[in-house]
N, C-alpha and C positions, 0 to 999 in steps of 0.2 A: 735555380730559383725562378719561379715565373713570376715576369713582372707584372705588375695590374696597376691603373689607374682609373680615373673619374673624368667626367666631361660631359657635354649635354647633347642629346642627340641629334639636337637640330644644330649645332656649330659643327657638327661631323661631316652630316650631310650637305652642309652651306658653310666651309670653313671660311672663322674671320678670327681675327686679332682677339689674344685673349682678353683683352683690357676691355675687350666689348662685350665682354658673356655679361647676360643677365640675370641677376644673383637674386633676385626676385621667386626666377621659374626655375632655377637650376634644382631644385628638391621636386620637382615634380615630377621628372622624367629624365634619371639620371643611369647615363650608359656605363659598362661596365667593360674596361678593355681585357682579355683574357690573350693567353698565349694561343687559343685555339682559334679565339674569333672574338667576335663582341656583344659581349649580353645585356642586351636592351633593357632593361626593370624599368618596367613602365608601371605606374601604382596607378591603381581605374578606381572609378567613382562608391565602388562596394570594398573598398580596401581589399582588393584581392592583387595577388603580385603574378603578371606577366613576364614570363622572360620570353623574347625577340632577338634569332642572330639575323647581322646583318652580312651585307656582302665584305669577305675580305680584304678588297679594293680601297674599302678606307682608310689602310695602315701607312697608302703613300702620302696620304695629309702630315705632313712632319711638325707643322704647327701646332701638331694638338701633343706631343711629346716634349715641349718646350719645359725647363727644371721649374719657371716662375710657375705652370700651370701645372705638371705636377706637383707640385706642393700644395697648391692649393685643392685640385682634386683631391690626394692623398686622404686631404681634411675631410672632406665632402662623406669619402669613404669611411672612415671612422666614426662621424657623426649620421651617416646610416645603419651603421652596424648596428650603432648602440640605440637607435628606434626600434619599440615594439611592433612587432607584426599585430596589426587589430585582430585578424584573425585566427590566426596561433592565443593571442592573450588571452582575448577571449571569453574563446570556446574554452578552455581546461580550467577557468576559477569555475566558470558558469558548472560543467562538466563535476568537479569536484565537491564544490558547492551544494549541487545536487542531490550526491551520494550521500554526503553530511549530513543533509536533512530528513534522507530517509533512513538512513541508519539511526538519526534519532527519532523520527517516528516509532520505527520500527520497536527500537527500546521502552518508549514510551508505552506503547499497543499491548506490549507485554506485562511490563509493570502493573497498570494497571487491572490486566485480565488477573494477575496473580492477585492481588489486594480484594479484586471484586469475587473471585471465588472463595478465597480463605473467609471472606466477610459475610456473604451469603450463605454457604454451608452454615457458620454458626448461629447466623440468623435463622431458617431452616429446620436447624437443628431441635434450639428450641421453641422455636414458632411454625408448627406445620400446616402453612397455610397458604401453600404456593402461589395461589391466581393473588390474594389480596399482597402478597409481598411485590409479585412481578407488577401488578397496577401500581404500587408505591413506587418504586423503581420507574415506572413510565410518568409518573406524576411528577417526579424528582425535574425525568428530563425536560419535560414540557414546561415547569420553572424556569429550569437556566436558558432552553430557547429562547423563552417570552425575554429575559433578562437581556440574552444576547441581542433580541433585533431593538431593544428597548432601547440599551444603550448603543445602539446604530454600531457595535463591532461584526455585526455583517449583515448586509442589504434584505430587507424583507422578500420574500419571492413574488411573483407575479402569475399570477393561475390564468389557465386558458380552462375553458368546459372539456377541451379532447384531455386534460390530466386527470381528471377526477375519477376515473375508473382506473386508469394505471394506479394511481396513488392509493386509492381504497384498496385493490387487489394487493399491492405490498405490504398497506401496512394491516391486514389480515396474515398473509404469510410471516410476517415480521412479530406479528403479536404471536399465531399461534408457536413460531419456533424457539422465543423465548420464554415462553410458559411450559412449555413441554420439558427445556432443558431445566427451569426450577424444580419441577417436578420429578425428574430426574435426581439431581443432586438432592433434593431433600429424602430418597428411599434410599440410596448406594452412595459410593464413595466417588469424592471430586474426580480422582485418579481414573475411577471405571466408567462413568459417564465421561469423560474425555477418549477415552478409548474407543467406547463405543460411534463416541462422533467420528472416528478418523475412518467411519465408513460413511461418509457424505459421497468420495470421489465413486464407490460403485452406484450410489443412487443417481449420481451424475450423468455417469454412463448410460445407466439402465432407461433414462427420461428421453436421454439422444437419440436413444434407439429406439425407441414407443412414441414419442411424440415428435423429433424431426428426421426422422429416416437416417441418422445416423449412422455409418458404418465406422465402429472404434478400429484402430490400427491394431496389429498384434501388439505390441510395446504396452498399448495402455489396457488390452484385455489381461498381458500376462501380469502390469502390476498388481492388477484388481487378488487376484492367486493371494500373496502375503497378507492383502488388509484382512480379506475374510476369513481364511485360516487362521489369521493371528487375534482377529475380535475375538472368533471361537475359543479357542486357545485360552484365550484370559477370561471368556466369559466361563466357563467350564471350570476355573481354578479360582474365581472371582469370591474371597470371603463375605464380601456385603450382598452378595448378588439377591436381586427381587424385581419379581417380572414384571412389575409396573414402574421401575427406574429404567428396565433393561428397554420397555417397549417405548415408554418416551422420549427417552433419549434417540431411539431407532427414528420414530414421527417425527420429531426437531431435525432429523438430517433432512427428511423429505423437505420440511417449510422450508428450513435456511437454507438448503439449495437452491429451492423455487424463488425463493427471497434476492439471491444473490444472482439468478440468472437474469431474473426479472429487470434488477436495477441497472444491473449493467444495458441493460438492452437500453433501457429509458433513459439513462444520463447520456448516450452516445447520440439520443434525437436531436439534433442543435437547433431545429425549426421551434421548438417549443421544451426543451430541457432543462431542470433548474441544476445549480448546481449542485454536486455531491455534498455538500452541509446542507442547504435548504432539503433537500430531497429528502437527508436521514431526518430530519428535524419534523418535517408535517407528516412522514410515516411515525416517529414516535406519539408526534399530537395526537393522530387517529387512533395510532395502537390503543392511548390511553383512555381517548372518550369509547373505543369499544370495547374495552375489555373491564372498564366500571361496573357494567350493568351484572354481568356474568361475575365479576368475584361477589355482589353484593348476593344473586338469587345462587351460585354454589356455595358459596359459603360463609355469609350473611358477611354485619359489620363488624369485625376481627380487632379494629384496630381503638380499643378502652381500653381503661385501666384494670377493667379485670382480668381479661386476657392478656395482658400485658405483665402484671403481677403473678399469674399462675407460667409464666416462661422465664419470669425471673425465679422461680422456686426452683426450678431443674439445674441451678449452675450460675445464673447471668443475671443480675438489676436489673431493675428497668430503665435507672440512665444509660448503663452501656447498652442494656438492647439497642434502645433506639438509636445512640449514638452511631450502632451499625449498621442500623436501621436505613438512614441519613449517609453513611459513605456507602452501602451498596449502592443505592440513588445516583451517587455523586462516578462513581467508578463505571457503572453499569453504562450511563450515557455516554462518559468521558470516554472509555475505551472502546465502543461502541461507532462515536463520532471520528475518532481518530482511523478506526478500521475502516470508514466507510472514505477518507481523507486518501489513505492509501488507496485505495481500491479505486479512487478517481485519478490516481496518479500513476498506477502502474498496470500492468495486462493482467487479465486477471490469472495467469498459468502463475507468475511472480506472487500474486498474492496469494494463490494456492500453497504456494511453496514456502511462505513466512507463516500462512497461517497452520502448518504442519508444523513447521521450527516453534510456534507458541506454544503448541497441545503438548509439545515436549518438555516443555521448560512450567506450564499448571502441570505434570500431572509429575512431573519430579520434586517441583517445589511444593506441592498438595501433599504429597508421604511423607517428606520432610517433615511437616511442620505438624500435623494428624499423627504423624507416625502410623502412617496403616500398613498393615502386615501384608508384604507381598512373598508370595512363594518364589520361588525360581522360574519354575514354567509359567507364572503368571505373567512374572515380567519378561520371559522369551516372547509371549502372546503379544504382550506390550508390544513390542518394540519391532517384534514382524509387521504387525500395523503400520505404526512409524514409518518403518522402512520399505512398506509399501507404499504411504502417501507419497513421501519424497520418492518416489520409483514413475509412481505416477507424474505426478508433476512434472519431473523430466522427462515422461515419454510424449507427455501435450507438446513439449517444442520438437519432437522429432516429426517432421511432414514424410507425409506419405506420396512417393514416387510418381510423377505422373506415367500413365498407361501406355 
């Protein structure tokens, strides 16, 4: 059995009488005798723990082996065991803690996406009037911003003159990606407009390599192989298929990529960057005062009781229209602000790869509840996609060798 005690390192190197240790400093630098030598733990001013051996020269000090002062080391030693380490403790709640939150974003992110498609489509459905529904939806959010910095639950932003063209450039990209996808879902089915999107990752590519000299790695040229194979595939077997959902839906990958390369670039400016809530917040405000004008001259004032009344004749009142009128709005922003929450929180290859795992879980929980007829090869098609985003996505963390 090897023996071990406790003692301080300066009575080691300056032996005196135990009755004179100083029981004050004795936790602050408290040595540790081992059968091999002696290990210094010295604790420093960043809680990080030092070990220091010393010369084995000091085992001739026979005073510091005395039964009264082992016992009292002994003590010493037990009541350091059982102190946390600051930086062990920590790091793993913080570490833990972490995960927690974003795994409940993340669930959240989802929820919500399902609730705002099933709610839109029937909105949609029998109101085909895409620009005035997506202005209603950007009306919604620009509400609960104003609400939010109203009641002070997050700091108003502060504009410099060098944002005001980053921010108009987004929230054009930002307005036309989500009118394109209304327009979308209101011609095809939720399920085939999601599919169609999970070709953003080759518009991706194709931008990197047309606009910054890009060279893709093989990994993420050959994921590119399943997504576009497998769009085809299902757009070819697709029962709802119409070429103005199919090309919309195509256009909305172009904005919401440019969308989402754009913001990323501009939240990472720290000399003048608002944060990722402010940032989604005055591109939705924009989205909404530009895109008024345009639903009014495409297709005029939509939103009376008569038009209102002739979409409740197809199936639906006109208090639950509205009423889903009112959570599109509310879901539309909500899931929207939380995606952009994550996307300030994680890289964006991470967020690539969640917002794959979401298009999986709308366009499962969309048949579900629609019950739409999918063939077999339709859903091969599906899910080749699928399996090309996340293919993709893990070929972004593969680096490419240096030369």
């Amino acid at each position: 059995m090897e023996s071990c005690a406790l003692t301080l390192s300066s009575s080691i190197l300056n032996p005196k009488p135990s009755n004179h240790i100083n029981r004050n400093t004795i936790h602050k630098i408290p040595t540790i005798y081992h059968s091999q030598g002696i290990i210094n733990y010295k604790t420093t001013s960043s809680n990080h723990s030092v070990l220091a051996f010393p010369s084995h020269s000091i085992f001739n000090n026979s005073s510091s082996f005395s039964p009264k002062r082992f016992r009292y080391d002994f003590a010493l030693v037990r009541a350091a065991a059982a102190a946390p380490d600051a930086s062990g403790e920590s790091a793993n709640p913080a570490k833990i803690g972490r995960t927690l939150q974003l795994a409940a974003m993340f669930g959240v992110w989802y929820l919500l996406n399902i609730y705002f498609n099933i709610f839109n489509k029937q909105v949609l459905k029998v109101f085909p009037y895409p620009t005035t529904v997506t202005t209603f939806q950007f009306g919604c959010g620009t509400l609960m911003i104003l609400i939010m910095w109203t009641l002070k639950l997050h700091p108003r932003p502060k504009f410099h003159k060098s944002q005001i063209v980053p921010i108009l450039t987004l929230a054009v990209a930002h307005t036309m990606g989500n009118l394109l996808t209304n327009i979308s879902l209101g011609k095809v089915a939720v399920s085939f407009t999601h599919t169609i999107k999970a070709m953003e990752p080759f518009f991706t590519v194709l931008f990197s390599v047309l606009l910054l000299s890009e060279r893709p790695s093989k990994w993420v040229v050959s994921s590119l192989v399943p997504i576009v194979g497998g769009v085809a595939l299902a757009s070819f077997t697709e029962a709802s298929f119409n070429w103005v959902g199919f090309a919309s839906a195509m256009a909305s990958n172009v904005t919401n990529q440019s969308r989402n390369v754009l913001s990323k670039m501009f939240m990472v400016r720290k000399e003048e960057a608002l944060d990722n809530i402010n940032l989604f917040s005055v591109m939705t405000i924009g989205s909404f005062f530009l895109l008024m004008p345009f639903a009014y001259l495409l297709e005029g004032f939509k939103l009376t009781p008569e038009y209102l009344q002739f979409a409740a004749s197809q199936g639906i009142n006109v208090r639950d229209l509205m009423v889903r009128f009112v959570l599109t709005g509310i879901f539309f922003h909500s899931y929207q602000q939380v995606s952009y929450i994550i996307l300030g929180m994680v890289s964006p290859v991470t967020h690539a790869v969640g917002n794959c795992v979401k298009r999986v879980v709308v366009i499962v929980s969309s048949v579900i509840f629609f019950r739409t007829p999918v063939s077999p090869i339709n859903a091969l098609g599906t899910g080749l996609a699928l399996a090309g985003v996340f293919l993709y996505s893990k070929a972004k963390r593969i680096k490419p060798k240096a030369a």
